[in-house]
C-alpha positions as CSV (number, residue, x, y, z in Angstrom):
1,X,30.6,63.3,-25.4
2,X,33.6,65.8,-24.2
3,X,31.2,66.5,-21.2
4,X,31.0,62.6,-20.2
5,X,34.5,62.5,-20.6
6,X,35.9,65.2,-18.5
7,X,33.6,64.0,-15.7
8,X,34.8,60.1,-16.1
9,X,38.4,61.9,-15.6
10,X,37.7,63.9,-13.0
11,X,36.4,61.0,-11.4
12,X,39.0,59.3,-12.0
13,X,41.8,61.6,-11.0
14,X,39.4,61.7,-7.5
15,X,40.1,58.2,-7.0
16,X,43.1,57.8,-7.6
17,X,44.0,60.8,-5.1
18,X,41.9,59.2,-2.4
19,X,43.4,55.6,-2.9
20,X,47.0,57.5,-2.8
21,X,45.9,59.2,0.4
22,X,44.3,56.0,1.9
23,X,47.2,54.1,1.4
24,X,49.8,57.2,2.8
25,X,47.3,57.2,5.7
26,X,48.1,53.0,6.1
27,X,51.8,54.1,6.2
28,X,51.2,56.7,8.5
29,X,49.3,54.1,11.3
30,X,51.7,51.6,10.4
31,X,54.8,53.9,11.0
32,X,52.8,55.2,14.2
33,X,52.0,52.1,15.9
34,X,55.9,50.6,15.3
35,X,56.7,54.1,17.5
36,X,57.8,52.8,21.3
37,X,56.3,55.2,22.8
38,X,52.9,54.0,21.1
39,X,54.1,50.3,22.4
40,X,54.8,52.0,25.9
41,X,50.8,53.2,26.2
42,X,49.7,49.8,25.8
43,X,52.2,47.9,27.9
44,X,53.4,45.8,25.5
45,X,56.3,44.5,26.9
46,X,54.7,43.2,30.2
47,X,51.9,41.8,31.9
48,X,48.6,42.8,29.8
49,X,46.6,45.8,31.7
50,X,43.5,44.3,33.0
51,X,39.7,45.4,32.4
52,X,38.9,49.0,34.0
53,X,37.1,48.6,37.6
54,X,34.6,50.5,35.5
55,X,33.9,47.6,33.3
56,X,35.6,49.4,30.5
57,X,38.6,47.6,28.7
58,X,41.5,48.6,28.4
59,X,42.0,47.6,25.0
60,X,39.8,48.0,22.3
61,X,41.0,45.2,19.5
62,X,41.2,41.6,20.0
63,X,44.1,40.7,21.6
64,X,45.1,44.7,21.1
65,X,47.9,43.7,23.6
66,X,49.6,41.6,21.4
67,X,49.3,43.4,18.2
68,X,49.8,47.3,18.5
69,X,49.1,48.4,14.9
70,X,45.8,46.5,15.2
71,X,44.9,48.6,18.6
72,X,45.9,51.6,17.1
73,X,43.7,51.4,14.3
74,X,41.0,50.0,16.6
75,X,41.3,53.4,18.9
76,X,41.0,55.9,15.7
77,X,37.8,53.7,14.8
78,X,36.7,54.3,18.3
79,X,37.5,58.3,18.5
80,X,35.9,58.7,15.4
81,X,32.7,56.5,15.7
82,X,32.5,56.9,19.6
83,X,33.6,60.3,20.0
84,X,33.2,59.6,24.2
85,X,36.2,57.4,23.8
86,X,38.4,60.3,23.5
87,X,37.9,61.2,27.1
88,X,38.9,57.9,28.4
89,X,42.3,57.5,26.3
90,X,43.3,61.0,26.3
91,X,47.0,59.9,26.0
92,X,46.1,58.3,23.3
93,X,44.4,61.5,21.7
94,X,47.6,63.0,22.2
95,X,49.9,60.7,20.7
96,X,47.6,60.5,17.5
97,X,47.7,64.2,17.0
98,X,51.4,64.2,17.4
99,X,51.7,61.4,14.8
100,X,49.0,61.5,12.7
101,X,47.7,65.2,12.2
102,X,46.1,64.4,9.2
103,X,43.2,62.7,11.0
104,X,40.3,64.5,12.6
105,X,37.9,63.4,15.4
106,X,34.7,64.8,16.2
107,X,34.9,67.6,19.1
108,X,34.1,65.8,22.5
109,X,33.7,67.4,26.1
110,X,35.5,65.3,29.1
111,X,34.3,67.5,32.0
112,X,35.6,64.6,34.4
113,X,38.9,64.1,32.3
114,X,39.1,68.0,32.5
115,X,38.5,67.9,36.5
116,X,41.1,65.7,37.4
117,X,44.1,68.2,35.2
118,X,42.1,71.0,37.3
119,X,43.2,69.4,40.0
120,X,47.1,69.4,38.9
121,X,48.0,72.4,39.4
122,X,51.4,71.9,38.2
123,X,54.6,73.8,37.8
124,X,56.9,70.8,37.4
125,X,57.5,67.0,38.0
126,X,59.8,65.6,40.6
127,X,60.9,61.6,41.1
128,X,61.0,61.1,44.6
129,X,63.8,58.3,45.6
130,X,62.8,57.0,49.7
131,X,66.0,55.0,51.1
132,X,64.6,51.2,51.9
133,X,63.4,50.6,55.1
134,X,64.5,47.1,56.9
135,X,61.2,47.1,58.9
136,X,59.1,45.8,56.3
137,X,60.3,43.3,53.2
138,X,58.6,45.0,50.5
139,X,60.2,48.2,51.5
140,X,63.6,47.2,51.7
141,X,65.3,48.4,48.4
142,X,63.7,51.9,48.6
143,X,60.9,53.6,46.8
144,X,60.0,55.7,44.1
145,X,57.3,57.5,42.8
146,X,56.3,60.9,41.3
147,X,55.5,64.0,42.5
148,X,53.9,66.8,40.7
149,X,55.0,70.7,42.1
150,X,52.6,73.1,42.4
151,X,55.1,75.8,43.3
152,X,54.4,76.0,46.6
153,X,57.3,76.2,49.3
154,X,56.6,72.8,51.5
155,X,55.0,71.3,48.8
156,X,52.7,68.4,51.1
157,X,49.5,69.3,49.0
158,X,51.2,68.7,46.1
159,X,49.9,65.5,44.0
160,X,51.8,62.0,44.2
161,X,51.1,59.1,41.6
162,X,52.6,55.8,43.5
163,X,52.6,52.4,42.5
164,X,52.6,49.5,44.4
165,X,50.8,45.4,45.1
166,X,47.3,45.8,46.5
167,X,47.6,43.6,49.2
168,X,44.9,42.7,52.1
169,X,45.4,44.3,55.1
170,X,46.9,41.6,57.7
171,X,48.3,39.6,55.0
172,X,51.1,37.2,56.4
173,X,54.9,38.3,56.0
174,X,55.7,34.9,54.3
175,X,52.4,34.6,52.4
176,X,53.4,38.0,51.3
177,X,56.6,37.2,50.1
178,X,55.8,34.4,48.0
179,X,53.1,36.1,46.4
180,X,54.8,39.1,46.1
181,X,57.7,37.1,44.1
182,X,55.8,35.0,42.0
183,X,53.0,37.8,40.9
184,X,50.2,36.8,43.4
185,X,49.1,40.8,44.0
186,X,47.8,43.0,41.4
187,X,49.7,46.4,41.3
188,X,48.1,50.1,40.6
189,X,48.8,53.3,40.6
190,X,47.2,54.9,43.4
191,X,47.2,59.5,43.4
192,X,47.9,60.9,47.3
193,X,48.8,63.9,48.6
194,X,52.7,64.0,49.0
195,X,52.0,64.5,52.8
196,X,51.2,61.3,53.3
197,X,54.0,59.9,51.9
198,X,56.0,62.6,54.2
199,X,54.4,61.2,57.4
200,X,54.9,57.6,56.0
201,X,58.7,57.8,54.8
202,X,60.4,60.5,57.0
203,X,58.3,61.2,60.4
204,X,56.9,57.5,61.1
205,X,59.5,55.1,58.9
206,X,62.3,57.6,59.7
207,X,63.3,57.4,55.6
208,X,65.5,59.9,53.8
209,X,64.0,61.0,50.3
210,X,65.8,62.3,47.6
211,X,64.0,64.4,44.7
212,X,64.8,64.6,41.5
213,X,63.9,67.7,39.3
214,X,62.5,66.5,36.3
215,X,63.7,68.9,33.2
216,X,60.2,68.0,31.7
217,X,57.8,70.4,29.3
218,X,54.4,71.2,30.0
219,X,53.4,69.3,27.0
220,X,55.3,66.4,29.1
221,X,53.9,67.0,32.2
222,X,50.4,66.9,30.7
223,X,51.0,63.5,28.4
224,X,52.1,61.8,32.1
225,X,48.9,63.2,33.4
226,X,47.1,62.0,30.6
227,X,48.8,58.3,30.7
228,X,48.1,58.1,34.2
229,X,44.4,58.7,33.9
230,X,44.1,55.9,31.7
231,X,45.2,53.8,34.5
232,X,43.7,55.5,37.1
233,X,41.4,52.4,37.4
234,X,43.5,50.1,35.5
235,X,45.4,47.4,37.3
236,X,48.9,45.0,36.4
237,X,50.7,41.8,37.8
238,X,52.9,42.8,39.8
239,X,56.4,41.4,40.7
240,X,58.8,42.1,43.3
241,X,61.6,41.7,41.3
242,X,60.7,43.0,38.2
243,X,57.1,44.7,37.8
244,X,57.5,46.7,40.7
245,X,56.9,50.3,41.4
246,X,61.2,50.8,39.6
247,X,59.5,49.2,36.6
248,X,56.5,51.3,35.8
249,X,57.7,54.4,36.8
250,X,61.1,53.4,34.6
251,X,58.4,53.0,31.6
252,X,56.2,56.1,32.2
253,X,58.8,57.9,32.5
254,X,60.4,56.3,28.6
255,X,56.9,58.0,27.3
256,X,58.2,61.1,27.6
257,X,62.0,61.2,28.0
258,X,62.4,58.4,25.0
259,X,65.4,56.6,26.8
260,X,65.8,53.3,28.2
261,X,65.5,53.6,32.1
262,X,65.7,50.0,32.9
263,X,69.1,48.6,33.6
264,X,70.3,46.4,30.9
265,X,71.6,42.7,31.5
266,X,69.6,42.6,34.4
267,X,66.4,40.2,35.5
268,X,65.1,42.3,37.8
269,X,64.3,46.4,38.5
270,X,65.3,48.2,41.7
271,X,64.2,51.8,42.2
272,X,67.8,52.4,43.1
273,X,68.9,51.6,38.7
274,X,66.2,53.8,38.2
275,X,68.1,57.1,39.4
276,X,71.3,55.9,38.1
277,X,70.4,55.1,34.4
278,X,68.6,58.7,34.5
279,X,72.2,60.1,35.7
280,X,74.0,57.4,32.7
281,X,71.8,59.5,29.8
282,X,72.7,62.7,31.4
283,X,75.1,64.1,28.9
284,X,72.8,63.2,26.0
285,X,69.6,64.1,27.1
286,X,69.7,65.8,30.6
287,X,66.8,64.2,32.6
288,X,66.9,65.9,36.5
289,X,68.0,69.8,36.6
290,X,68.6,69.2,40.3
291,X,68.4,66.7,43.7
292,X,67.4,68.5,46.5
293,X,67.3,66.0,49.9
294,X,64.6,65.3,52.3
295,X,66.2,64.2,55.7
296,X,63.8,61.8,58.1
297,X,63.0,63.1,60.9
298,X,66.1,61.4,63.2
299,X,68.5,62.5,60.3
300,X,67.3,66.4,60.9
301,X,67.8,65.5,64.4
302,X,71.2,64.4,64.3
303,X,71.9,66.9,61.6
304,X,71.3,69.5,64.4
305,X,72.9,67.8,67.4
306,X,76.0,67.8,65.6
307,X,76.1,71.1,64.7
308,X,75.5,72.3,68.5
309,X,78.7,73.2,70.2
310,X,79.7,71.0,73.6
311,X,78.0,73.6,76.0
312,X,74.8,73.5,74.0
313,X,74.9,69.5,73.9
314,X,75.4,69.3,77.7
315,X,72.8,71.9,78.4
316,X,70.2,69.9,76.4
317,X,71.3,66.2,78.0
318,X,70.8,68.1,81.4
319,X,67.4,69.5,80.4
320,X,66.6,65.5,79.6
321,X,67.8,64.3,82.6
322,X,66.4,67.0,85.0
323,X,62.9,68.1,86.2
324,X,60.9,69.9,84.0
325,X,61.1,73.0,85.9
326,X,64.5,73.5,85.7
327,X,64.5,74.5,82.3
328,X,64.7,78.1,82.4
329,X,67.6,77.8,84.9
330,X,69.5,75.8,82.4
331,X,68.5,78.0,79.6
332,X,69.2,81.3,81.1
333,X,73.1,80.2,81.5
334,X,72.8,80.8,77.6
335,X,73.2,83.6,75.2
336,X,69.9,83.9,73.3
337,X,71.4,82.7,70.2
338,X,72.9,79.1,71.9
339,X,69.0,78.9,73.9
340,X,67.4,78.7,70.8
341,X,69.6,76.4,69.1
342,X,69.1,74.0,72.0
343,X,65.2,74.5,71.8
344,X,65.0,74.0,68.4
345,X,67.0,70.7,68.6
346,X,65.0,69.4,71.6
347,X,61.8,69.8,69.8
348,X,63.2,67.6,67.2
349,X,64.1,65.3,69.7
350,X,60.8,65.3,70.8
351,X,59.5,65.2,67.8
352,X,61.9,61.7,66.9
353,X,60.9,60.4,70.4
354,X,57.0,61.0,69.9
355,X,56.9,58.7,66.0
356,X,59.7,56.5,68.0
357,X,57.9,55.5,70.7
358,X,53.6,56.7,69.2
359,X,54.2,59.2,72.3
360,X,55.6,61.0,74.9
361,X,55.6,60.2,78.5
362,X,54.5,63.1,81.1
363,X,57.6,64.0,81.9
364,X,58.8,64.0,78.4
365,X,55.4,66.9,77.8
366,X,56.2,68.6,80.6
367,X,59.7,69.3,79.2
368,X,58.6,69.8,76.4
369,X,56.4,72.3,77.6
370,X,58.9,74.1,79.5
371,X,61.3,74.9,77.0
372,X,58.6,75.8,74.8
373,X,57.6,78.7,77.1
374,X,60.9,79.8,77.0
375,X,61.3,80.0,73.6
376,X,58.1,82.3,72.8
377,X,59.4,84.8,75.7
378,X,62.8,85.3,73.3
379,X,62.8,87.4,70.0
380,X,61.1,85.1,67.0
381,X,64.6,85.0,65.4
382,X,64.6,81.8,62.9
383,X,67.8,79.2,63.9
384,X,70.2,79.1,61.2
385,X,71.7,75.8,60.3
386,X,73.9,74.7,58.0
387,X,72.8,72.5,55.1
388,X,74.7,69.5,55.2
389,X,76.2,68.1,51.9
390,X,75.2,64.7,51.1
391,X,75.6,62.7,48.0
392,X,72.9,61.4,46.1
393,X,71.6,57.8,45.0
394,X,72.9,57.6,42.0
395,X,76.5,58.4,43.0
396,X,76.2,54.6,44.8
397,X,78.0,51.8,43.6
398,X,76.0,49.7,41.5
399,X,73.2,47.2,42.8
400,X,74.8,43.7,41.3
401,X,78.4,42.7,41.8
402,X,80.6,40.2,39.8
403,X,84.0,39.3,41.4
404,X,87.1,37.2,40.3
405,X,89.3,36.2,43.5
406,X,92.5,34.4,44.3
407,X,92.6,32.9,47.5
408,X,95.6,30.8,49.4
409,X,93.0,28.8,50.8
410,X,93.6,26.2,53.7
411,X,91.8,23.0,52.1
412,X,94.7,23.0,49.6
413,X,96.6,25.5,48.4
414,X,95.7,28.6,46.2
415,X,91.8,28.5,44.3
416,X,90.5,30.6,42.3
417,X,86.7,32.3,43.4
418,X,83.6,33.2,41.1
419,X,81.6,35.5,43.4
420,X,78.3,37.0,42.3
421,X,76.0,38.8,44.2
422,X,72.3,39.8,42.5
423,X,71.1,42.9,44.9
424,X,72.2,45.1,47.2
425,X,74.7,46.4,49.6
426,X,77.0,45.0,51.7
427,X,78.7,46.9,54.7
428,X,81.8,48.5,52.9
429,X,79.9,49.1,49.9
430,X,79.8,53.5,48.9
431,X,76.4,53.7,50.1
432,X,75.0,56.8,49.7
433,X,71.0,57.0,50.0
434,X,71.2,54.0,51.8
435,X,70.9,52.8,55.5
436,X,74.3,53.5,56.9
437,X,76.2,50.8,58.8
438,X,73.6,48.1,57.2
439,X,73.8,45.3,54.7
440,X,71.1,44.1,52.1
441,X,72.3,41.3,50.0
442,X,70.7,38.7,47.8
443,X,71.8,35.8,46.0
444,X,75.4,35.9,46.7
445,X,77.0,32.9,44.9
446,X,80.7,31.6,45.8
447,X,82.2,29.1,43.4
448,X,86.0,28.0,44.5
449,X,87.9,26.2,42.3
450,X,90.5,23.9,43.3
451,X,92.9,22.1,40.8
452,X,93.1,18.7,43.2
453,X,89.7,19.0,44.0
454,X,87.9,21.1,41.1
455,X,84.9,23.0,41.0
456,X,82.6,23.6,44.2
457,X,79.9,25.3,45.9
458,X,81.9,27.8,48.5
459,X,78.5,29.9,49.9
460,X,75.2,30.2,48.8
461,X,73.2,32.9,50.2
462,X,70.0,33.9,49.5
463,X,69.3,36.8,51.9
464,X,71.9,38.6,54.7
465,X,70.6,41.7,56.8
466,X,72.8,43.4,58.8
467,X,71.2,46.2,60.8
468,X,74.2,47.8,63.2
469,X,71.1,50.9,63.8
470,X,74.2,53.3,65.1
471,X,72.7,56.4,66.9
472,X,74.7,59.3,65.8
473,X,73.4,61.4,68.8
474,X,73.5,59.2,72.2
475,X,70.8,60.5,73.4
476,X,68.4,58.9,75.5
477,X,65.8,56.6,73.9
478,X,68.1,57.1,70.4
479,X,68.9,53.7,70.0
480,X,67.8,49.9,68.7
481,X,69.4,47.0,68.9
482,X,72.1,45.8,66.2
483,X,70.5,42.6,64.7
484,X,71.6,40.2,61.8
485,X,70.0,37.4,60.0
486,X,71.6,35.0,57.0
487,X,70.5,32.1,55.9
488,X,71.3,28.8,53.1
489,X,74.3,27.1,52.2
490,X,78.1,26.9,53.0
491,X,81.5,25.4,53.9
492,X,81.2,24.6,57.7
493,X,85.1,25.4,57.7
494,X,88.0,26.5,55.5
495,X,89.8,23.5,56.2
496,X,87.5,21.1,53.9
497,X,86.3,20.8,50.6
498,X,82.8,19.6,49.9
499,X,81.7,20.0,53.2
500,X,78.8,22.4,52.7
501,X,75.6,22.3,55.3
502,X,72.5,24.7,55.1
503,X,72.5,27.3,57.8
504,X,70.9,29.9,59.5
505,X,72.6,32.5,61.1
506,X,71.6,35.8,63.4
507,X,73.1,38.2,66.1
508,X,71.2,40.5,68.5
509,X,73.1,43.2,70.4
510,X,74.0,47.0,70.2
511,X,76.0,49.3,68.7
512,X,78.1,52.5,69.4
513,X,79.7,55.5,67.1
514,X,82.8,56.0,68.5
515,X,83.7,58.7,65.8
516,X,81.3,59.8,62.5
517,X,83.0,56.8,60.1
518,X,83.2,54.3,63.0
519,X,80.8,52.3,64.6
520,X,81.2,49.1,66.9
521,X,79.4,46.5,68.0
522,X,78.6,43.7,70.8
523,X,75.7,40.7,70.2
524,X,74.7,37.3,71.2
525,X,74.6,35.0,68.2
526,X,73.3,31.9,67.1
527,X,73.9,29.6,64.5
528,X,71.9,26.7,63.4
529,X,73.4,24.4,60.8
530,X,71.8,21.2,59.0
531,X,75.4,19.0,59.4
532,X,77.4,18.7,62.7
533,X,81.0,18.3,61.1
534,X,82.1,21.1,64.0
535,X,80.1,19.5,66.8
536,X,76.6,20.1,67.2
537,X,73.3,21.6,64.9
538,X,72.7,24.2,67.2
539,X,75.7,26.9,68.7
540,X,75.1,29.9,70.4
541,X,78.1,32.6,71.5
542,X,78.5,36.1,71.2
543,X,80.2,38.3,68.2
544,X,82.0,41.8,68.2
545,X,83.0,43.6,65.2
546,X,82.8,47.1,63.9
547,X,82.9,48.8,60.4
548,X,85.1,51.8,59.8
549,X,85.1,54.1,56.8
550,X,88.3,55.9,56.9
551,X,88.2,57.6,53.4
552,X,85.7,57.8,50.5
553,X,87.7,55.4,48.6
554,X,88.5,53.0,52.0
555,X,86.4,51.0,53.9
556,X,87.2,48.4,56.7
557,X,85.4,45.3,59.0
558,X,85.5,43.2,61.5
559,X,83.7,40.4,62.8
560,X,85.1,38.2,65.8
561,X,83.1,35.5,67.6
562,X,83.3,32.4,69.6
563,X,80.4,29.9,69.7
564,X,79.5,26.8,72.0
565,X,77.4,23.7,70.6
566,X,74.2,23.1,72.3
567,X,74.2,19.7,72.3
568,X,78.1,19.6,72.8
569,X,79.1,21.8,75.1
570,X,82.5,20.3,75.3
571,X,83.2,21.5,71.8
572,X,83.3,25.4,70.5
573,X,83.7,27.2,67.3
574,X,85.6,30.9,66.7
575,X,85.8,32.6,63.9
576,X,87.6,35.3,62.4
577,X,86.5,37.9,59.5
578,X,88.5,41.0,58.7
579,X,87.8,42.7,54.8
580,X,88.7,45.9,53.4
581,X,88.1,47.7,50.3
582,X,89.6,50.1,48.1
583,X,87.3,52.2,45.7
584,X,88.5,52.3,42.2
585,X,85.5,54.3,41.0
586,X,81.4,53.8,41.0
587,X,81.8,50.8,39.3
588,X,85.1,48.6,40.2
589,X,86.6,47.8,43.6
590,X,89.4,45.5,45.3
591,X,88.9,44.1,48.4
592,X,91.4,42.2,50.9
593,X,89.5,39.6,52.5
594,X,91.0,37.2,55.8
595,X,88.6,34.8,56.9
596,X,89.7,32.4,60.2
597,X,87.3,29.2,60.6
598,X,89.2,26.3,61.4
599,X,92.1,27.0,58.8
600,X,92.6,30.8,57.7
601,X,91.8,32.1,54.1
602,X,93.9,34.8,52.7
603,X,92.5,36.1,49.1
604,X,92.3,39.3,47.3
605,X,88.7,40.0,45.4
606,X,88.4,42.5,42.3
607,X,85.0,43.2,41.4
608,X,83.1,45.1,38.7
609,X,79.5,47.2,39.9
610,X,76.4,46.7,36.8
């Protein structure tokens, strides 16, 4: 009887330790899958991930999307039943071991899984920030992805993970657009060497790159890797707005560092916020250790240009302009030194000249050719240039703009303005890593109130490009033309209220630095309005203008044209912009605004950066 007893016990006391530890283990997975990080590995928050190309879901619970403690439970099922499933969630694995040590899995070999970290030979992670590119839409507002370092000194074997919209090859600008915007594409990451995206941003699109040190762990660096291998066949939605390449890099990047990187109070993601909410949680988790620049390939070459002396700079114009065998002549009237800062310059010319134009002429070889020869009959002495100082990305103003203005306005004494711009830049904007002398805006919303006349629609703008493309160097074939293009809905003229018209407005002409913070320019414009209050639909003219940016903290433009109707040639339209703006700090400026269009508006503009 005392032996059945002290068994019933022990029994008992067994059972009652197992149910204890069951239900600490429930805790555990409940506590584990709440985590954000947990959340993170399944994008949660976003479009669901769809199936593997493999056939192999993504998920492994009903609706596991939708219910994270459910797919957590469903994966430790999976890991323990299916012991292969470890190989193809490794991220996963990792977080569970984190989180929950006291499970165990069976011991499973990934040979593939353990091929592709092979692979990543890596010493550290960099972002990589590209500067937008005008020539295509999707590229406008920059690029990021990551780049992992092997250590090496160049660095253009090192391994890139990129994401972007697959998208058919020939796909129509406009079709692309509207898919693009409304989530027609499916995104992915896609793993290159970071040579390509060298050839692609800095020699062929001519983009500067920025890159960011990551202050990451290895254990970091590996729990990326291991993320990203879960995707590696894995694709998204993608939006241009939002679910871009900002987005996902914004939340692989949470995985590890545990901080928001998506701009608050915002509906959209530009790779630009990216950079600057990793700078905003500096002081309380430092993010980057260091931003080292990666100038395009015309930014080396006016980099160098400008550091030759005005003997060097007319000896390499001449070399341009002369017969091919008349470089050593020029040369020789040289010191060594001078000759090979000249050589090295022209081959970066010709290097600029060769992506510029896909090649060089005969001549242009030849030249080429001739100073080369020179060069290898002098001492192999390595240039020395000095590294200019530029300021980062994320020392930009801020990507969206909210404004309150006063303006003694010509339809009626003094209004108040509402101005509101969603995305970018605009041409007195602090712009570092972004196209100098340019303008990117969207959405920019004008609402004038008027106490006799009340609330109205001043200017609706969806889109406004301004490209001035100001060659720094002069030299030949080192130039494009200046080109604009605006369109939707505005006041024809200052002097009315209520008097808005779509529109469509452009410019093509050229441009000239006539000092390092001051460029000009000359164009033929057009405008094409959908009311003829002024005279005609049509009315073509020419502008001139300029932009000038005579301190950090001051900025300054112009903009002064004169227009004919088409259809009424009789009648003619000038107009009359001047603005400048004083920099109060990253995030708040005032501007002074005088705007002539049949009746002059004077008004003073104070707007915060977000």
């Amino acid at each position: 009887m005392l032996y059945t007893f002290f068994i019933r016990c022990c029994i008992l006391l067994l059972s009652t330790v197992s149910l204890a530890f069951a239900a600490n283990v429930t805790l555990d997975v409940d506590s584990a899958a709440s985590q954000s990080v947990w959340k993170q590995l399944l994008h949660a928050e976003q479009t669901a991930v769809s199936l593997h190309a493999s056939g192999e879901n993504f998920y492994l619970a009903e609706n596991g999307f939708k219910y994270p403690q459910a797919e957590l439970k469903a994966t430790i099922s999976a890991f323990a039943n299916e012991p292969t499933s470890q190989c193809q969630f490794p991220a996963r694995k990792l977080f569970i071991n984190k989180h929950l040590p006291e499970l165990s899995f069976p011991d499973v070999k990934c040979p593939q899984y353990q091929e592709y970290l092979d692979a990543f030979s890596t010493q550290s992670a960099s972002l990589i920030f590209a500067s937008g590119y005008l020539g295509n839409p999707a590229s406008m507002f920059g690029h990021v992805f990551l780049k992992f370092n092997s250590g090496s000194e160049e660095g253009l074997l090192d391994n890139t993970f990129s994401y972007g919209a697959k998208v058919p090859t020939d796909e129509n600008k406009l079709v692309y657009i509207t898919k693009g915007i409304f989530g027609g594409y499916q995104g992915k990451f896609s793993n290159q060497k970071y040579h390509h995206h060298h050839l692609t941003y800095s020699e062929t699109e001519l983009r500067d790159m920025w890159e960011y040190k990551l202050n990451l762990t290895q254990d970091d660096i590996q729990f990326l890797l291991a993320h990203l291998w879960e995707l590696e066949n894995a694709t998204m939605t993608y939006y241009f707005f939002e679910q871009n390449c900002a987005y996902q890099l914004a939340k692989l990047l949470g995985l590890v560092f545990d901080k928001p990187l998506i701009a608050p109070n915002k509906i959209w993601v530009m790779p630009f916020d990216l950079v600057v909410m990793m700078q905003r949680h500096q002081s309380d988790r430092i993010m980057f250790s260091d931003v080292i620049y990666h100038g395009s390939r015309q930014q080396t070459l006016y980099d160098r240009w400008q550091q030759l002396n005005p003997r060097e700079q007319q000896v390499l114009l001449t070399l341009l302009e002369n017969a091919p065998q008349e470089a050593h002549q020029q040369l020789a009237s040289l010191t060594d030194a001078s000759a090979i800062r000249v050589i090295d310059t022209l081959y970066d010319y010709f290097a600029f000249i060769e992506q510029k134009e896909d090649d060089l002429t005969d001549i242009q070889k030849a030249q080429k050719r001739q100073a080369m020869i020179k060069r290898f009959s002098m001492a192999p002495v390595k240039t020395s240039w000095d590294a200019v100082k530029r300021r980062p990305p994320h020392e930009a103003q801020d990507t969206t703009r909210i404004g309150l203005a006063l303006y003694d306005s010509s339809a009626g004494g003094m209004a108040g303005e509402l101005n509101f711009r969603a995305n970018y830049y605009d041409l007195l904007t602090l712009n570092p890593g972004r196209i100098p002398y340019s303008e990117l805006t969207t959405f920019n919303l004008r609402l004038r109130y008027l106490e006799a006349e009340g609330l109205s629609v001043k200017e609706f703008t969806p889109v406004r490009i301004i490209n001035l493309n100001a060659s720094e160097s002069g030299l030949p074939l080192d130039s494009n033309w200046a080109w604009k293009l605006a369109f939707g809905y505005r006041d024809q003229a200052n002097n009315c209220v209520d008097c808005g018209a779509g529109y469509i407005d452009s410019f093509i002409g050229k441009s000239w630095v006539f000092r390092h913070n001051l460029v000009g320019y000359a164009a033929l414009s057009t405008s094409i309005t959908s009311s003829n209050l002024n005279g005609g639909f049509i009315a073509v003219g020419s502008e001139v203008g300029g932009v000038a940016h005579v301190t950090p903290e001051i900025a300054m433009s112009l903009a002064v044209g004169q227009q004919w109707f088409v259809n009424q040639p009789s009648k003619d339209l000038h107009y009359l912009s001047i603005s400048a703006r004083y920099l109060i700090n990253q995030r708040w400026d005032v501007r002074v605004n005088i705007d002539n269009k049949q009746g002059t508006d004077f008004g003073v503009l104070i707007s915060h950066y977000y």
